[in-house]
C-alpha positions in Angstrom: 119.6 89.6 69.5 120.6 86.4 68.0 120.9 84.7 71.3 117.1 85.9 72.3 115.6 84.6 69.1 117.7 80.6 69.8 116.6 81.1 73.4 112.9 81.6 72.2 113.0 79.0 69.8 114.4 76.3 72.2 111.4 77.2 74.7 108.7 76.7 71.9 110.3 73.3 70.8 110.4 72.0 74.8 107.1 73.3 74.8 105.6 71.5 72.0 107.3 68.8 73.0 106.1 68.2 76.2 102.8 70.6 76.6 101.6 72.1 73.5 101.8 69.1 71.5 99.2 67.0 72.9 97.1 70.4 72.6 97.8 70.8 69.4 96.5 67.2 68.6 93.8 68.0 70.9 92.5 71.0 69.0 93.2 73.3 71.5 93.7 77.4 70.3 95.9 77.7 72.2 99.7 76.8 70.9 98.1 78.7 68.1 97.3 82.1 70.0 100.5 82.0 71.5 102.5 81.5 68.7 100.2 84.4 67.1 100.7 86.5 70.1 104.5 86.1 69.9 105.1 86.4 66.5 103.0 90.0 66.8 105.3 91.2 69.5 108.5 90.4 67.5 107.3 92.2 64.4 106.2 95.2 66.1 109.4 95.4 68.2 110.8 95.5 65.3 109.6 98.4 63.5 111.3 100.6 65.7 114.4 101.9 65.4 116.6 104.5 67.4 117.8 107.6 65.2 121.2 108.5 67.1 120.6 111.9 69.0 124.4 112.0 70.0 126.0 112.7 67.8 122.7 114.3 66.0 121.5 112.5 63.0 118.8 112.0 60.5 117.1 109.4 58.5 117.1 109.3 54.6 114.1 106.9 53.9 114.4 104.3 51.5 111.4 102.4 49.6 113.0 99.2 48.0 116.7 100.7 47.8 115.2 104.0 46.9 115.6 107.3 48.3 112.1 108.8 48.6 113.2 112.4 50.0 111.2 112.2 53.0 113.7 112.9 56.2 113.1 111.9 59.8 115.0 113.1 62.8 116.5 111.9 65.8 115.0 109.9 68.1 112.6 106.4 68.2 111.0 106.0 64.7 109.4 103.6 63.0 110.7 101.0 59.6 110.4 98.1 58.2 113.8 97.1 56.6 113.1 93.4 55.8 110.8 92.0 52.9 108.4 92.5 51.4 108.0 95.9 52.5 111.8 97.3 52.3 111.2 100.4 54.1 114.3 101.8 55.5 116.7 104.3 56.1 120.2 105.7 55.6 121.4 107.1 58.6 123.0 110.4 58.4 125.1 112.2 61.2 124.7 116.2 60.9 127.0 117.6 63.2 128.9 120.7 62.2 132.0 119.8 60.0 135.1 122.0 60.2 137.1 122.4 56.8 141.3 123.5 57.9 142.2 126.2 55.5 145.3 125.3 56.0 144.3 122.4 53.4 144.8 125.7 50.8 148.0 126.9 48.7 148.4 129.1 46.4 151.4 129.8 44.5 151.8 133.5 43.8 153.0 135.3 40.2 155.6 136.4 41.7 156.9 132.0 42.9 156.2 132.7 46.4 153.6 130.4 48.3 150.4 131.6 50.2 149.2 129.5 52.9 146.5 130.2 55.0 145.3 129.4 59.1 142.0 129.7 59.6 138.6 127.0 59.2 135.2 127.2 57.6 132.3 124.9 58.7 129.9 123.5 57.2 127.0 121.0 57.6 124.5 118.2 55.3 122.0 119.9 54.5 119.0 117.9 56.1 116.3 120.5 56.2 115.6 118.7 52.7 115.6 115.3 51.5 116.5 115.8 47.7 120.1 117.9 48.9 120.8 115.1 51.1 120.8 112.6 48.2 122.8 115.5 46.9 125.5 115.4 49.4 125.6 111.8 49.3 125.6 112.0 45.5 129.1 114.3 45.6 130.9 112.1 48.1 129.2 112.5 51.2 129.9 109.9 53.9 127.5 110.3 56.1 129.9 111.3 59.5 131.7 114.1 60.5 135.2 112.0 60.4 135.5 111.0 56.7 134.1 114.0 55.8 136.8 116.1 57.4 139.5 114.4 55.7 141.6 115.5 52.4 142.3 113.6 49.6 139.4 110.4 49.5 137.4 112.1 47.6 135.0 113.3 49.9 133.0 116.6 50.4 136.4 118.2 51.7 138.1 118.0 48.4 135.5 119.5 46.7 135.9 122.5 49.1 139.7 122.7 48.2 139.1 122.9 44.6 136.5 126.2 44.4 138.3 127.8 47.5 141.8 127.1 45.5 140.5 128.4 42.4 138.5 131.6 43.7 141.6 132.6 45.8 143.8 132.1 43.0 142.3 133.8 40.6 141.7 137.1 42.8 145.0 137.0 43.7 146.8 136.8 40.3 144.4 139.4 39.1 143.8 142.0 42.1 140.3 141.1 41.8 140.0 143.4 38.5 141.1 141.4 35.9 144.8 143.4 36.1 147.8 142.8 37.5 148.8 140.9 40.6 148.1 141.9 44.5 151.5 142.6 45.8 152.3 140.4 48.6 152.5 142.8 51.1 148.5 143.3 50.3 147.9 139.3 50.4 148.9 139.1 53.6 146.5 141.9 55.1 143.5 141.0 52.5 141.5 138.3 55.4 138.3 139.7 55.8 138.5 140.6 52.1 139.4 136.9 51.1 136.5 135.9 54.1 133.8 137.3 51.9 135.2 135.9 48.5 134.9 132.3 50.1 131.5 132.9 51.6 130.8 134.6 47.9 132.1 131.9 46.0 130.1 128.6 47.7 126.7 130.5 49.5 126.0 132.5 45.8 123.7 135.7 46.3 122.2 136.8 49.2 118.9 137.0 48.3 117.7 140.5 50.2 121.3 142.6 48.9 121.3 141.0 45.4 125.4 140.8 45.8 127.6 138.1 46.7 127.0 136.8 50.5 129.4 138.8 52.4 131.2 136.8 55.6 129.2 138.4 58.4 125.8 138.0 56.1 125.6 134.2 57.1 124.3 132.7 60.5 126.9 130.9 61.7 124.5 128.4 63.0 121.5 127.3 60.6 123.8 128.5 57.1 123.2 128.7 54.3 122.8 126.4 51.1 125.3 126.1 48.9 125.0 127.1 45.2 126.5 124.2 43.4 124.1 121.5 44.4 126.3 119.8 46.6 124.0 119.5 49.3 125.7 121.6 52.1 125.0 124.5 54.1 127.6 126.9 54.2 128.7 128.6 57.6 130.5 131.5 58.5 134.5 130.9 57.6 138.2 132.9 59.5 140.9 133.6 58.6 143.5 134.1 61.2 146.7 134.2 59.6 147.7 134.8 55.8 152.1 133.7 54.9 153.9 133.5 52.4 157.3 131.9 51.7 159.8 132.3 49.2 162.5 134.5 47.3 160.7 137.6 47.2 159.2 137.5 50.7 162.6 137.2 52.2 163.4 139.9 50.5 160.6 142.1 51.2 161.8 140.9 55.3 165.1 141.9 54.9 164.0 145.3 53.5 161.9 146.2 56.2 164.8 144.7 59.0 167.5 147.5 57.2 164.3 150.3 57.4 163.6 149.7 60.6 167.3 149.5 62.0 167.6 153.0 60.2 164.6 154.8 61.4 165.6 152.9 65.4 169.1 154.4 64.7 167.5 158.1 63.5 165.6 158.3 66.8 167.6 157.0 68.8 170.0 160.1 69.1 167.3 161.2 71.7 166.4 158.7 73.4 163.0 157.8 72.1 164.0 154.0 72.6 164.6 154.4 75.6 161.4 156.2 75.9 159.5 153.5 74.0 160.6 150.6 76.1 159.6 152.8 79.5 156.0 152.4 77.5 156.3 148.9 76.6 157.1 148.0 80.4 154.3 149.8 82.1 151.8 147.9 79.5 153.9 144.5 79.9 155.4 144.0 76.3 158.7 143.0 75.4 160.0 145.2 72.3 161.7 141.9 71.2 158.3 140.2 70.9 156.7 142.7 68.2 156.3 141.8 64.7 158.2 143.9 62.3 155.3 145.1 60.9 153.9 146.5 64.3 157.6 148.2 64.8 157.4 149.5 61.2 154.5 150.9 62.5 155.7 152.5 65.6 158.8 153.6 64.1 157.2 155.5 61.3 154.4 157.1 64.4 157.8 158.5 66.2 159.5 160.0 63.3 156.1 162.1 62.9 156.3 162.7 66.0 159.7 163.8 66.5 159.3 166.1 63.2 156.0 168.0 64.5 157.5 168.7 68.0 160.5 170.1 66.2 158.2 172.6 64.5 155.8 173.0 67.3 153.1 171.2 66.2 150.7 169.2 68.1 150.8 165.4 67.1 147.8 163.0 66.2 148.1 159.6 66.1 147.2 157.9 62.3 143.5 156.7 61.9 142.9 152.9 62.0 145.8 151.9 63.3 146.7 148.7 64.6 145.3 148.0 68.1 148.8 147.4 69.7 150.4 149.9 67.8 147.6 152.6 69.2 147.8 151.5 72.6 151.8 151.5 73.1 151.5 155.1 71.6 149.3 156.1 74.1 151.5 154.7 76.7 154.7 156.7 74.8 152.9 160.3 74.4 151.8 160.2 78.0 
């Protein structure tokens, strides 16, 4: 840009030099209409300006360093940035922003630590100018890449303090003001934790009156937060809950001795073996299950073994786990 203006400026000075000079001191319109002509081409150029469509972004405008509220999306629009007028923008990137809830720990009554593995996403909200200034007012840094990160004092930080608290406060009370959820129940409580989240940032759903629930919320379009931080909330998962520590290792090596007993009950007729036949046809190594899905299956057996004793007919427990269900099926066959 800078090299078109010197290149322009060097042709009007050979110019007047050599040609428009001695019309210039001829009176001619000329030189003048040119100049005029140029100078109108320059300026208009120059009121346009290219709102980035990839990634998508808006424009804040600005009136003499102000934000007036009024937002323009992407594509050609016009501005005028320079004096007098001082009409211009803050550019604004909207894409979807992914917040790790692996970011999240929680340290349990009992010393043990709860970590999480899942993501919530969010975006600016742009559909209005006054939670834009919002967002940038809390932090916001207009792109998706500072944004995302922990620990500059960005939008993300934010998110780590209400989802800390809300988790930490539902966990050390069982979400009734009482006593503790047992670990065991932490690690099984997603979809519960899911709507808390959802709850704690989106506020009331409008049509039920309660908390937003998880699978209330588009996961597209959102919706705005309740602290005025300028977002819009999306739908959040939670793939994985752990915890660590004294008392989860002991928990572990409680279920390893109940599990080695009720394999050692069965196994004096040969439902192992039985249960492995099962596991082969579907493709599953027994040494690949969690000790909770063997817990599972071991307790389904024992039931099983029991009512066939007596003559019963077996059903299998309601709601079990969908591995669990499906390598019973394989075993009762």
């Amino acid at each position: 840009m800078i090299g078109f203006f010197l290149l322009l400026y060097l042709m009007i000075d050979f110019l007047s030099n050599f040609y428009l000079g001695r019309l210039i001191k001829e009176g001619h319109p000329l030189p003048f209409m040119a100049l005029f002509l140029i100078g109108g081409i320059l300026f208009i150029s120059s009121m346009f300006h290219k709102i980035s469509n990839a990634p998508l972004a808006v424009a804040l405008e600005t009136v003499w360093g102000r934000y007036t509220g009024n937002v323009k999306r992407w594509g050609i629009r016009v501005f005028l940035p320079y004096f007098p007028f001082l009409w211009g923008y803050k550019e604004i990137e909207i894409t979807m922003r992914n917040f790790d809830l692996s970011n999240i720990s929680i340290q349990h009554p009992s010393g043990d630590l709860v970590t999480f593995e899942g993501s919530l996403n969010w975006f600016p909200n742009y559909y209005s100018g006054i939670e834009l200034v919002n967002y940038l007012r809390v932090g916001g840094y207009s792109n998706k890449e500072n944004d995302e990160k922990v620990g500059n004092g960005g939008p993300t930080d934010l998110l780590v303090d209400i989802i800390s608290d809300t988790l930490r406060k539902y966990i050390s009370t069982g979400g009734q003001g009482g006593a503790p959820l047992p670990l065991d129940e932490v690690r099984v409580k997603g979809e519960e934790f899911c709507n808390l989240i959802s709850g704690a940032l989106a506020g009331k759903n409008s049509v039920t009156g309660n908390n937003y629930k998880n699978i209330e919320i588009n996961p597209k379009d959102g919706v705005s937060d309740v602290h005025g931080f300028g977002f819009r909330i999306c739908r959040n998962q939670i793939k994985n809950i752990a915890t660590e520590g004294d008392v989860t290792k002991e928990i572990q090596n409680r279920q390893k001795e109940m599990i080695q007993k009720t394999s050692d009950e069965i196994d004096t007729e040969g439902e192992v073996a039985r249960l492995k036949k099962a596991l082969d046809q579907i493709g599953i190594k027994i040494e690949s299950l969690s000790s909770q899905t063997k817990l599972q299956l071991w307790r389904e057996i024992r039931e099983f073994k029991a009512i066939k004793e007596n003559g019963g007919k077996f059903y299998k427990t309601a709601g079990l786990e969908g591995i669990v269900s499906k390598i019973l099926e394989k075993y009762l066959e």
